[in-house]
N, CA, C and O atoms as a GROMACS GRO file, in nm:
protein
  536
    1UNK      N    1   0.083  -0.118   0.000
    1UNK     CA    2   0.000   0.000   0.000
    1UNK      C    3   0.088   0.125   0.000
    1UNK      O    4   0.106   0.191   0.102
    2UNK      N    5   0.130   0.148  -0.095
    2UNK     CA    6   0.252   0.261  -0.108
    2UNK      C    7   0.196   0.369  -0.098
    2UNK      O    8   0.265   0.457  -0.044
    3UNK      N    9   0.083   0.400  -0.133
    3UNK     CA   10   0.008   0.552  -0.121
    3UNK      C   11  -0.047   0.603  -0.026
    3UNK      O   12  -0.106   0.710  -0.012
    4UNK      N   13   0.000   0.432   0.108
    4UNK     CA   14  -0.079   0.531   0.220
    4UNK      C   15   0.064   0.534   0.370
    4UNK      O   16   0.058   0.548   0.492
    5UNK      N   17   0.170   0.512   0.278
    5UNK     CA   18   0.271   0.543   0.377
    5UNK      C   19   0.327   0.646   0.437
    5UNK      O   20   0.350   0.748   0.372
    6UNK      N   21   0.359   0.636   0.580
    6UNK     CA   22   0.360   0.786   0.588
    6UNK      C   23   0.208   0.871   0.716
    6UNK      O   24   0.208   0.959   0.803
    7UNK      N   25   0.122   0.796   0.666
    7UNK     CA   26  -0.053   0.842   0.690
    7UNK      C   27  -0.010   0.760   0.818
    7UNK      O   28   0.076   0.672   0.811
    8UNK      N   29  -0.068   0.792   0.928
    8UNK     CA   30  -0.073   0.804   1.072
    8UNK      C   31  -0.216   0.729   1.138
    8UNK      O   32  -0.294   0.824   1.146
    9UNK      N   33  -0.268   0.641   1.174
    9UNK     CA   34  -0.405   0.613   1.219
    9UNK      C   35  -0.366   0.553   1.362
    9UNK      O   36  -0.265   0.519   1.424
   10UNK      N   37  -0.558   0.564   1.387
   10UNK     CA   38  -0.546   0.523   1.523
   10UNK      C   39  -0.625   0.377   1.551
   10UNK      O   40  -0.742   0.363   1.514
   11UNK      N   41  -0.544   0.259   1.626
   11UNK     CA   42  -0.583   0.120   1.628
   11UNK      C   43  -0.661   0.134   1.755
   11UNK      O   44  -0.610   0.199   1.846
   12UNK      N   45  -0.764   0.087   1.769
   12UNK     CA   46  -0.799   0.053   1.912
   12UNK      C   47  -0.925  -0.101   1.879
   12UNK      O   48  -0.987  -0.145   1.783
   13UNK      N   49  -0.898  -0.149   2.080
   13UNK     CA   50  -0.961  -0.286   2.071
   13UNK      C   51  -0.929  -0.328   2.229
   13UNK      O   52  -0.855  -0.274   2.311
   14UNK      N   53  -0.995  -0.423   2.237
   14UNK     CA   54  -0.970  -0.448   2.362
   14UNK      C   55  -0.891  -0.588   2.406
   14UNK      O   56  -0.913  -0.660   2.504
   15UNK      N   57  -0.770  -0.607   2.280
   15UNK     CA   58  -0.678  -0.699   2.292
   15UNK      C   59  -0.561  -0.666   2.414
   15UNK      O   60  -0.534  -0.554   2.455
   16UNK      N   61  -0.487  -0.821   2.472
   16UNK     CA   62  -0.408  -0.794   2.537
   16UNK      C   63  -0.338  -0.667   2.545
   16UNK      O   64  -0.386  -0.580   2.472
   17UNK      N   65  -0.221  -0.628   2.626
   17UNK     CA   66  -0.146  -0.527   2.666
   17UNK      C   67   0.011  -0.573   2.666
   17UNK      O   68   0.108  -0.497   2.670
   18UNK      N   69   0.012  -0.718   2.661
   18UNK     CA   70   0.144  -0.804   2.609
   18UNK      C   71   0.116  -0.950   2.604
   18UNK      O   72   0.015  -1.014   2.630
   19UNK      N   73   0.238  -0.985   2.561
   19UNK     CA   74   0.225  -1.117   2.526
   19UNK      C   75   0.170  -1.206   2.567
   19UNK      O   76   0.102  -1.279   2.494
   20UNK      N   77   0.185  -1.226   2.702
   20UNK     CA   78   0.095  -1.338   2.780
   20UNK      C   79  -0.011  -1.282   2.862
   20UNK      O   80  -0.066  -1.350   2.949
   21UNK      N   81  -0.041  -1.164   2.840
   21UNK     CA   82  -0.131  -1.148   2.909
   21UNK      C   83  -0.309  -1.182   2.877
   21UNK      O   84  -0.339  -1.227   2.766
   22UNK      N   85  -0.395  -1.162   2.960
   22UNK     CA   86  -0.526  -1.151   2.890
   22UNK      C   87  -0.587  -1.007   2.842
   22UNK      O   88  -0.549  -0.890   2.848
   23UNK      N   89  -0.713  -1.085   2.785
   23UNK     CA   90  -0.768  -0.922   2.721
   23UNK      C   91  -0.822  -0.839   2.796
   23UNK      O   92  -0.877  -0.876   2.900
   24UNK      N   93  -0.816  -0.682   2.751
   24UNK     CA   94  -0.798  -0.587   2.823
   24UNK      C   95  -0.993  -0.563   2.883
   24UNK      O   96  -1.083  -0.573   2.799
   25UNK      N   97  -1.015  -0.541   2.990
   25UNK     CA   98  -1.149  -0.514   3.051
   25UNK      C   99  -1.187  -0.372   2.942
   25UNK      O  100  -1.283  -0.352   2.868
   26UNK      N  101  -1.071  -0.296   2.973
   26UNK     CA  102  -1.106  -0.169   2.873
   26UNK      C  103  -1.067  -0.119   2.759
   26UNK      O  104  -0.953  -0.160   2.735
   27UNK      N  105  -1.107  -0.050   2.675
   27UNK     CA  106  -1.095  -0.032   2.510
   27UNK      C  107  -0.970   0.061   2.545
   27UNK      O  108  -0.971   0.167   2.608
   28UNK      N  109  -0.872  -0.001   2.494
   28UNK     CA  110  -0.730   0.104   2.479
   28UNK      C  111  -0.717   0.146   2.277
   28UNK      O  112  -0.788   0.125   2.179
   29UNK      N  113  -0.598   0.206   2.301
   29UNK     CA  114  -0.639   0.253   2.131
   29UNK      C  115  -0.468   0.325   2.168
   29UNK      O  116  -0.426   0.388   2.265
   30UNK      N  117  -0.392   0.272   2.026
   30UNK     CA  118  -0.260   0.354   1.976
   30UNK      C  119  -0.252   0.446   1.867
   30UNK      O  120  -0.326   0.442   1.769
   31UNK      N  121  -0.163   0.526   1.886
   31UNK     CA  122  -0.145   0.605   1.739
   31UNK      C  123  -0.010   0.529   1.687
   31UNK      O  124   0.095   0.503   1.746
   32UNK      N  125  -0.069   0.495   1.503
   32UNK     CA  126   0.062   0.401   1.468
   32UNK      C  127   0.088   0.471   1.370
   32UNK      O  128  -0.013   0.539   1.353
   33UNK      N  129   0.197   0.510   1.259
   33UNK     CA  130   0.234   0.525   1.136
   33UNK      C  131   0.215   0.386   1.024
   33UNK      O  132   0.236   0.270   1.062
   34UNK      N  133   0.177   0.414   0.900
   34UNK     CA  134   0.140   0.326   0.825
   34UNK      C  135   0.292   0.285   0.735
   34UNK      O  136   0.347   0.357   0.652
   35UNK      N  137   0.336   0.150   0.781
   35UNK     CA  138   0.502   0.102   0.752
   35UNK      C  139   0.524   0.136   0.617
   35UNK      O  140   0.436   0.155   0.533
   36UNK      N  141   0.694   0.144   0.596
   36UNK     CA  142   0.698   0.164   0.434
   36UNK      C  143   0.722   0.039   0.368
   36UNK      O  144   0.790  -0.055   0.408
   37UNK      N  145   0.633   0.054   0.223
   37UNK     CA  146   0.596  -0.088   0.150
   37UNK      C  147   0.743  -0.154   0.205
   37UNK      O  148   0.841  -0.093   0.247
   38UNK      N  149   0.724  -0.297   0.190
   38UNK     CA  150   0.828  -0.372   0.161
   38UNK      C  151   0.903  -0.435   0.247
   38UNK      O  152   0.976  -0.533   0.229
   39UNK      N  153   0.874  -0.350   0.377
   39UNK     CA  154   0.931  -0.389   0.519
   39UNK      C  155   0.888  -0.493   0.577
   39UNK      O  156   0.966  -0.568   0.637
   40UNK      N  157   0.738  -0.518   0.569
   40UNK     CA  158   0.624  -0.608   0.606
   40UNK      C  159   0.650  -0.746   0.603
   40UNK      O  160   0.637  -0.831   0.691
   41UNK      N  161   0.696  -0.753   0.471
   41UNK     CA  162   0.743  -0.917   0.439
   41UNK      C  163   0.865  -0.981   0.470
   41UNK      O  164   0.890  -1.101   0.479
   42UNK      N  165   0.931  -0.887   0.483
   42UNK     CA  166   1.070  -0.935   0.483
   42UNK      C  167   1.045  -0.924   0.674
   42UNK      O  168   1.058  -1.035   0.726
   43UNK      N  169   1.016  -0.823   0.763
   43UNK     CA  170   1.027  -0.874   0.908
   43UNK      C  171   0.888  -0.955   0.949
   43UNK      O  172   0.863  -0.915   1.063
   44UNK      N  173   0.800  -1.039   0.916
   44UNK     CA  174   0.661  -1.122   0.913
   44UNK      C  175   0.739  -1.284   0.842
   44UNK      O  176   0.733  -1.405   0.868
   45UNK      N  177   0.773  -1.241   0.794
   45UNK     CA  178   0.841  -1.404   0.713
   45UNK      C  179   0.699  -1.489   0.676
   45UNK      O  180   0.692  -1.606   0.637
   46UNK      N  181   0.607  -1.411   0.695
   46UNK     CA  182   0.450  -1.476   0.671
   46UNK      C  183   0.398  -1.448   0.488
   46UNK      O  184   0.465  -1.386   0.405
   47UNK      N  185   0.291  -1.501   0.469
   47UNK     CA  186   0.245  -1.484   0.307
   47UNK      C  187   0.190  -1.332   0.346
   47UNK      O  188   0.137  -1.294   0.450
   48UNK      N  189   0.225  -1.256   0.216
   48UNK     CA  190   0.159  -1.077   0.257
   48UNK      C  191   0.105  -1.036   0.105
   48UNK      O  192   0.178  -1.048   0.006
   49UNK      N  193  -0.018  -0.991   0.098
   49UNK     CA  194  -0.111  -0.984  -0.001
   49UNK      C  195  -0.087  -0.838  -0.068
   49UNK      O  196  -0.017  -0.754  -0.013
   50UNK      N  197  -0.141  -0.821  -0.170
   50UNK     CA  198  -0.125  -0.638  -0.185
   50UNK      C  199  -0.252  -0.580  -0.167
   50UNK      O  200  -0.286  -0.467  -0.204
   51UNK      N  201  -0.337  -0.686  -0.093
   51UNK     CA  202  -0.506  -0.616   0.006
   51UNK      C  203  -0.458  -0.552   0.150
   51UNK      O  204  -0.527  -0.474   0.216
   52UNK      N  205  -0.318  -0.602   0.187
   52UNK     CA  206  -0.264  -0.560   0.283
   52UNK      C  207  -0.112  -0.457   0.360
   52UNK      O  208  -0.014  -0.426   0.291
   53UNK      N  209  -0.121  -0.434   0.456
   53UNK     CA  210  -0.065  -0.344   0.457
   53UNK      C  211   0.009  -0.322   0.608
   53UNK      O  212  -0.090  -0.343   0.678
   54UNK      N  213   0.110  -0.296   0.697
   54UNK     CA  214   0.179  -0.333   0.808
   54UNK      C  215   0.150  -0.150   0.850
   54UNK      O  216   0.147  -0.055   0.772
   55UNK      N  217   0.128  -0.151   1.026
   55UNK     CA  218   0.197  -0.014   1.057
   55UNK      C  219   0.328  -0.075   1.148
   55UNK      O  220   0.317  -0.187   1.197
   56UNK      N  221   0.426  -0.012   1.164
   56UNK     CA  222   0.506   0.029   1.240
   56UNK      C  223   0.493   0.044   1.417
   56UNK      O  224   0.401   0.112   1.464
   57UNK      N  225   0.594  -0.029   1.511
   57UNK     CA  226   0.568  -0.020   1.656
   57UNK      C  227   0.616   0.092   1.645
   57UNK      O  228   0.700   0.136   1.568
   58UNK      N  229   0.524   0.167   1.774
   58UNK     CA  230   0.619   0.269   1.801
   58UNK      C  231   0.620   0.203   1.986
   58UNK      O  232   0.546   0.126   2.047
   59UNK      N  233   0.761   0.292   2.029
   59UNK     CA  234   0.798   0.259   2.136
   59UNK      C  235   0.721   0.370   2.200
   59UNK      O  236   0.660   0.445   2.123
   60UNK      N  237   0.712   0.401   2.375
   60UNK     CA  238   0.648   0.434   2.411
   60UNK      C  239   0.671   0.554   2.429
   60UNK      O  240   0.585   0.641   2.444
   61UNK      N  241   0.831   0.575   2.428
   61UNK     CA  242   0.893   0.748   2.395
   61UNK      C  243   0.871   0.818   2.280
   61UNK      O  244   0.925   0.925   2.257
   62UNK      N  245   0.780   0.753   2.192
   62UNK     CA  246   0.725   0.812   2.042
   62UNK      C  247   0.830   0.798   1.935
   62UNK      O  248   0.839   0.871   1.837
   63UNK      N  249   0.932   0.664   1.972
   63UNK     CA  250   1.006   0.693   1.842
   63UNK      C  251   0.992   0.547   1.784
   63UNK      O  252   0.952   0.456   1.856
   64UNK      N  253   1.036   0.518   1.608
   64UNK     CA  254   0.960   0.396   1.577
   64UNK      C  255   1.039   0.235   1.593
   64UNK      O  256   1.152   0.205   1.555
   65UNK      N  257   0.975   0.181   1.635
   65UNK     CA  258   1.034   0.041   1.677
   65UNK      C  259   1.156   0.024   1.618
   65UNK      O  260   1.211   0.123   1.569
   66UNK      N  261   1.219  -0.102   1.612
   66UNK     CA  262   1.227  -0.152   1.750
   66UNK      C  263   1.222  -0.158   1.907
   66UNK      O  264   1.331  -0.157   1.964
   67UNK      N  265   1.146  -0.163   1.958
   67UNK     CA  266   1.161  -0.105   2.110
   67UNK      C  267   1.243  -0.257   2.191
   67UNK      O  268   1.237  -0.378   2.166
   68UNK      N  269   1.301  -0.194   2.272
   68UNK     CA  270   1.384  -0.305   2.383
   68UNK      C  271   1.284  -0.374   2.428
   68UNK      O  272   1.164  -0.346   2.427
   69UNK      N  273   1.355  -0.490   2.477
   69UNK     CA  274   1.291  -0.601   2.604
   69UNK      C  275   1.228  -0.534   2.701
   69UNK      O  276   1.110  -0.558   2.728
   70UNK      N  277   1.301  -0.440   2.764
   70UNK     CA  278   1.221  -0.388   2.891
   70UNK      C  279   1.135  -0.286   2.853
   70UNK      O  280   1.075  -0.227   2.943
   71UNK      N  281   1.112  -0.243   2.700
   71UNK     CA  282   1.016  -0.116   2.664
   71UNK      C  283   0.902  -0.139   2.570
   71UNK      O  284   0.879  -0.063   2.476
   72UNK      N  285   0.842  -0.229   2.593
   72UNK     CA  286   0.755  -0.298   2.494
   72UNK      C  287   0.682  -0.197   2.438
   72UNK      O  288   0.643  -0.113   2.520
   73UNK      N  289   0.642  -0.174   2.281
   73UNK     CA  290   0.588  -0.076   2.185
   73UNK      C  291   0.481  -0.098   2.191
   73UNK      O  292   0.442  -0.196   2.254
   74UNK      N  293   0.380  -0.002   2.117
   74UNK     CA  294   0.208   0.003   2.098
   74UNK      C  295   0.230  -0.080   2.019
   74UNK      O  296   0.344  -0.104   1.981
   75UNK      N  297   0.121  -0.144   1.975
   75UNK     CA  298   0.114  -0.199   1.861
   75UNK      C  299  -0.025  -0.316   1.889
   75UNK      O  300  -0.059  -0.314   2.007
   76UNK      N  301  -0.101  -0.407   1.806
   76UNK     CA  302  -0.188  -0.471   1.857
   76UNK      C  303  -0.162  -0.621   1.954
   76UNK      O  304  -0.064  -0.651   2.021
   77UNK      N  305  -0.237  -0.666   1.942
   77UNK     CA  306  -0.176  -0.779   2.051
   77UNK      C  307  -0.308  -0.870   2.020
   77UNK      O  308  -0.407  -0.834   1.957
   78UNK      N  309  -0.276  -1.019   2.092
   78UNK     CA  310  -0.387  -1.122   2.095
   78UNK      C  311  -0.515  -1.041   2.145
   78UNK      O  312  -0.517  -0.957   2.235
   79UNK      N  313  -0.640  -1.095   2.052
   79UNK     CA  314  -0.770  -1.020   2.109
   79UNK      C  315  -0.800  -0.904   2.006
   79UNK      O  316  -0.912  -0.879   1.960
   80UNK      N  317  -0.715  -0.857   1.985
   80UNK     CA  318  -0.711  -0.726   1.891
   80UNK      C  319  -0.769  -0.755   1.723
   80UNK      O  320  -0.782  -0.654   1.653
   81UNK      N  321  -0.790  -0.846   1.682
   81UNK     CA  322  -0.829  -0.920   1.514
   81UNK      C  323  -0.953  -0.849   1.541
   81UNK      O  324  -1.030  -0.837   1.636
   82UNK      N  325  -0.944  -0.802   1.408
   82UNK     CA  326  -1.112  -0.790   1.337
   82UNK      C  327  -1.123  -0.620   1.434
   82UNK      O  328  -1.230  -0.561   1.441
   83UNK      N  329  -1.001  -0.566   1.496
   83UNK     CA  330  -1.021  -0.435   1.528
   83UNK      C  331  -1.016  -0.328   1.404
   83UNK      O  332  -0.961  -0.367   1.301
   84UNK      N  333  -1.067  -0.201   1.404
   84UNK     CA  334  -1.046  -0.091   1.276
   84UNK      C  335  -0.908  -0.016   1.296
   84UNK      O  336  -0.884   0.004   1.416
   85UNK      N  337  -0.832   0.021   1.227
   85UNK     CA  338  -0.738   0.127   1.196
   85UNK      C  339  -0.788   0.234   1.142
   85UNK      O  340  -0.833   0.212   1.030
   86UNK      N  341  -0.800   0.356   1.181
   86UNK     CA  342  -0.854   0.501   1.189
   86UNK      C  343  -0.763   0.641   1.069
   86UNK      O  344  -0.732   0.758   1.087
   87UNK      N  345  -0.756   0.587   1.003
   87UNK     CA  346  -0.609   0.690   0.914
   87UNK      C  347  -0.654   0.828   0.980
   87UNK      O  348  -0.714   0.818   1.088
   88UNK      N  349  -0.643   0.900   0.951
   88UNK     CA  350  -0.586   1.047   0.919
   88UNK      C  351  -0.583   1.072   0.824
   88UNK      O  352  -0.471   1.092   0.778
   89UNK      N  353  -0.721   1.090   0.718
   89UNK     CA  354  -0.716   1.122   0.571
   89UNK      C  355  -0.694   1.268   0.540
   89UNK      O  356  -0.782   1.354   0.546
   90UNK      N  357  -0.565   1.288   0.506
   90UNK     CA  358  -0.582   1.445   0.497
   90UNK      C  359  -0.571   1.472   0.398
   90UNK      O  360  -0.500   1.572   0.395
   91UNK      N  361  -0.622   1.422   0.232
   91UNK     CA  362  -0.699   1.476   0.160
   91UNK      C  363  -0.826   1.482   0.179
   91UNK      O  364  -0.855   1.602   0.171
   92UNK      N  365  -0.928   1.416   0.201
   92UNK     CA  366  -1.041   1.422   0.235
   92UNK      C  367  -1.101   1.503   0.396
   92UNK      O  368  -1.218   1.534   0.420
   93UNK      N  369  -0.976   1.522   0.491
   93UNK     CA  370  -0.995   1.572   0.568
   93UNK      C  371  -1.084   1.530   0.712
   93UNK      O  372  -1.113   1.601   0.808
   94UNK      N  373  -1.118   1.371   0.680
   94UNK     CA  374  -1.190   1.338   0.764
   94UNK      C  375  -1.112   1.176   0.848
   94UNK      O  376  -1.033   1.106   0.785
   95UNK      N  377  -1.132   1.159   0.919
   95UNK     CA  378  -1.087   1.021   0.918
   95UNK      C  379  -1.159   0.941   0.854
   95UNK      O  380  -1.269   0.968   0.806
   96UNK      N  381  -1.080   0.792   0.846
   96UNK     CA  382  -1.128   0.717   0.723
   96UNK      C  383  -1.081   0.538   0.770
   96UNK      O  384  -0.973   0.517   0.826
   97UNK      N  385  -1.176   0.428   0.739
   97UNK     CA  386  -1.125   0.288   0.792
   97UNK      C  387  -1.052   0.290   0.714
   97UNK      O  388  -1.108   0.303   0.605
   98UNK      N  389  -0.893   0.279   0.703
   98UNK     CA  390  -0.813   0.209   0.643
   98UNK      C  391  -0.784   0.096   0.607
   98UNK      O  392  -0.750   0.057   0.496
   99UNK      N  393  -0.809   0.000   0.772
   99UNK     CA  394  -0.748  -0.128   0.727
   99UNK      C  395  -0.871  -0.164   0.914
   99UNK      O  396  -0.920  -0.088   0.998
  100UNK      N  397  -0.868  -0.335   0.893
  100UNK     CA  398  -0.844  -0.454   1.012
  100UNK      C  399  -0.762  -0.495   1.077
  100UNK      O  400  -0.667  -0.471   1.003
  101UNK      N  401  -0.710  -0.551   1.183
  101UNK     CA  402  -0.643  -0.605   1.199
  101UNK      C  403  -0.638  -0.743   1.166
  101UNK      O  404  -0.731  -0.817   1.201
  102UNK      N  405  -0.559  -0.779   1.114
  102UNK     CA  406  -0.550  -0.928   1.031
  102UNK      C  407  -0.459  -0.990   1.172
  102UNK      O  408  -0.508  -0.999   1.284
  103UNK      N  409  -0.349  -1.022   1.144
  103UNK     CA  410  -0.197  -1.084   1.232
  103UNK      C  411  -0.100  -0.999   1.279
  103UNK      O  412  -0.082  -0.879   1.259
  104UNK      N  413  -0.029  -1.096   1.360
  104UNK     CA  414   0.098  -1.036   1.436
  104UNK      C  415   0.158  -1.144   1.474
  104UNK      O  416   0.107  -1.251   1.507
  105UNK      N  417   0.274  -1.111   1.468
  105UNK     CA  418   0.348  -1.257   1.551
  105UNK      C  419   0.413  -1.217   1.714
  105UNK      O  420   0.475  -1.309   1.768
  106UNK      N  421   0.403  -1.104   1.780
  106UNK     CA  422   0.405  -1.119   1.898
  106UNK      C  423   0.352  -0.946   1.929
  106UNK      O  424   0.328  -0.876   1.830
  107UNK      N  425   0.338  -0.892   2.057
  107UNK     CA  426   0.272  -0.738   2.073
  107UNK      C  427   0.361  -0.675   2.121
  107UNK      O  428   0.409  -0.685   2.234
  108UNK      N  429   0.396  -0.580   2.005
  108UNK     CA  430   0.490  -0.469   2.072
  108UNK      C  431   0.612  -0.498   2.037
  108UNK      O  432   0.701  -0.422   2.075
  109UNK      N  433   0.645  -0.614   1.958
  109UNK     CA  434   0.797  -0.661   1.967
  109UNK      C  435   0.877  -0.581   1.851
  109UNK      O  436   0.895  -0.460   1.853
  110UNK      N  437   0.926  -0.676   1.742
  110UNK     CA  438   1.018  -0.647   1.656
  110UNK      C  439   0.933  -0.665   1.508
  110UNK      O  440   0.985  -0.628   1.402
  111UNK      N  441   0.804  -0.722   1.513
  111UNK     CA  442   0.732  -0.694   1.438
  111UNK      C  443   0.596  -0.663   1.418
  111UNK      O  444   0.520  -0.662   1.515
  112UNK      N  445   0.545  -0.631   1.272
  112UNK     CA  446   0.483  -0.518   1.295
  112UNK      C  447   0.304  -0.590   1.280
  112UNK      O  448   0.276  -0.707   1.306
  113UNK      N  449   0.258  -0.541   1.258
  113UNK     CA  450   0.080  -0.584   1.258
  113UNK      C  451   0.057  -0.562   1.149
  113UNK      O  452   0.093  -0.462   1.086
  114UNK      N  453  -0.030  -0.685   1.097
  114UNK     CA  454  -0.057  -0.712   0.942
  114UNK      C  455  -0.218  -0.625   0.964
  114UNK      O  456  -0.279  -0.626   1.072
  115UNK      N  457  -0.264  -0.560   0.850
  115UNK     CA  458  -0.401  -0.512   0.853
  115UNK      C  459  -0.459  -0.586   0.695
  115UNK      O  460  -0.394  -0.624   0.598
  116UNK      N  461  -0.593  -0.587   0.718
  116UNK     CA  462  -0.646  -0.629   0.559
  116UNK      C  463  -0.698  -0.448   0.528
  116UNK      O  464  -0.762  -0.380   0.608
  117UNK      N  465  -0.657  -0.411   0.411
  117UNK     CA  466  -0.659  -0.276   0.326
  117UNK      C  467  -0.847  -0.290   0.299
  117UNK      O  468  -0.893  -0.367   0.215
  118UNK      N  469  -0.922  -0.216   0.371
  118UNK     CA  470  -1.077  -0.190   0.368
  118UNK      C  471  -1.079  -0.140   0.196
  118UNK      O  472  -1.112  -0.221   0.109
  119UNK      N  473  -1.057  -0.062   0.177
  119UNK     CA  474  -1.038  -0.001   0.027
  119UNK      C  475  -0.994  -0.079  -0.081
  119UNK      O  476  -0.986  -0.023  -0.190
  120UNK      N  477  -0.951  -0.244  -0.068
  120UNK     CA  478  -0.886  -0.354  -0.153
  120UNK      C  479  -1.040  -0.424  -0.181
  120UNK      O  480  -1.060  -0.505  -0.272
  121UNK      N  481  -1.159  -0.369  -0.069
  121UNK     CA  482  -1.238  -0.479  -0.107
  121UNK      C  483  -1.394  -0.392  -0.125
  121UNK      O  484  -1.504  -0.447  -0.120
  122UNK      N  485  -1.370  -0.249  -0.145
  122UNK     CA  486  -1.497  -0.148  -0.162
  122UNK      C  487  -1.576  -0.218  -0.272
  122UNK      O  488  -1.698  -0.226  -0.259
  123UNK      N  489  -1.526  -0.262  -0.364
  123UNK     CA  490  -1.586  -0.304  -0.454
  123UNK      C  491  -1.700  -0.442  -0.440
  123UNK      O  492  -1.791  -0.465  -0.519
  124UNK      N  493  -1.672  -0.505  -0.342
  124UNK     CA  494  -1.720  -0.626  -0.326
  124UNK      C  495  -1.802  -0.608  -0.220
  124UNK      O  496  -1.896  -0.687  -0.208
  125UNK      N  497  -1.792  -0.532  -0.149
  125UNK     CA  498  -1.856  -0.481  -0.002
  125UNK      C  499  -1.993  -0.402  -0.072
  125UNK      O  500  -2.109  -0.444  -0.069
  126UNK      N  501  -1.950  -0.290  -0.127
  126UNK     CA  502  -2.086  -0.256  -0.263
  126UNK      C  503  -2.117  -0.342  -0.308
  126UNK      O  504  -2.233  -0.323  -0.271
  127UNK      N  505  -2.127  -0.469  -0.384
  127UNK     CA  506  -2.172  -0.528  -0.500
  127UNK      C  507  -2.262  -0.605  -0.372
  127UNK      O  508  -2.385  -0.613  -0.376
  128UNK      N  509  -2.182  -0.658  -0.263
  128UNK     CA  510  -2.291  -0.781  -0.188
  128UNK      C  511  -2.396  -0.696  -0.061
  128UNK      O  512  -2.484  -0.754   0.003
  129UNK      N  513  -2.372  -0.598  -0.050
  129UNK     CA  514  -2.458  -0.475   0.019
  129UNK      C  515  -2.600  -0.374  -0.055
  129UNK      O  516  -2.692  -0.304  -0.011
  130UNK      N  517  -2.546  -0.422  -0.196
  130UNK     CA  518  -2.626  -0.277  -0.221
  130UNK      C  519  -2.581  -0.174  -0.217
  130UNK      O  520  -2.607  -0.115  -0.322
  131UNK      N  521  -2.530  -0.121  -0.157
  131UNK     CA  522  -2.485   0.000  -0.085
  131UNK      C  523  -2.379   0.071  -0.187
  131UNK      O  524  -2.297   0.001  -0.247
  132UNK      N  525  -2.383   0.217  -0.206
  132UNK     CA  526  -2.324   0.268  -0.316
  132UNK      C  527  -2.340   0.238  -0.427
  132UNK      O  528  -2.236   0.268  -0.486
  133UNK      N  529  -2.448   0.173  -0.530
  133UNK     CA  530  -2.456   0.162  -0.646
  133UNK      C  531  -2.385   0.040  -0.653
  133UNK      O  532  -2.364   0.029  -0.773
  134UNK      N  533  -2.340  -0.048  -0.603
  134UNK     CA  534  -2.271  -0.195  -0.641
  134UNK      C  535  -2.377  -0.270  -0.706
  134UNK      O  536  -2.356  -0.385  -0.746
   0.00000   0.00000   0.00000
């Protein structure tokens, strides 16, 4: 998703707070940057679609991951799937669903959170809705 790198959104859900922990009683929510293409696959070692799209940990001093052992980063965590990512559309000026949360292979660590791209599937979401002329 090269055109939306850079763009800033906000994740929230009421997934863990780390690795082993359980899910959160209350709705927490991060501000993440949207990763630059290419990074995704190569630190995920997982299959990565072009419906999808990685943000970036940030550590908790606001600068972007890697964060240390003892400084675990925002980022989503177990519990967190099927949460929204919030962009910061600032052509349109409004916020906007970007993406889901799809995967992660651990919260907060060294890598980053897979999202499914909402806008990869407008077309199909109209056609089986009705909705917008589909």
């Amino acid at each position: 998703m090269q055109k939306h790198h850079g763009l800033r959104g906000q994740l929230s859900g009421w997934g863990a707070t780390h690795n082993s922990g359980p899910q959160h009683p209350q709705l927490k929510w991060a501000r993440l940057p949207v990763s630059q293409p290419g990074t995704c696959p190569q630190l995920n070692g997982a299959p990565y679609a072009h419906t999808q799209f990685c943000s970036d940990v940030v550590d908790y001093r606001g600068g972007r991951g890697p964060p240390t052992q003892a400084n675990q980063g925002h980022d989503a965590c177990k519990g967190d799937s099927g949460s929204p990512f919030i962009a910061d559309h600032t052509l349109k000026n409004t916020p906007v669903q970007l993406g889901i949360v799809s995967y992660g292979r651990e919260c907060g660590g060294r890598f980053p959170t897979v999202y499914t791209h909402v806008g990869s599937y407008v077309p199909w979401i109209k056609y089986h809705t009705g909705v917008g002329g589909g």
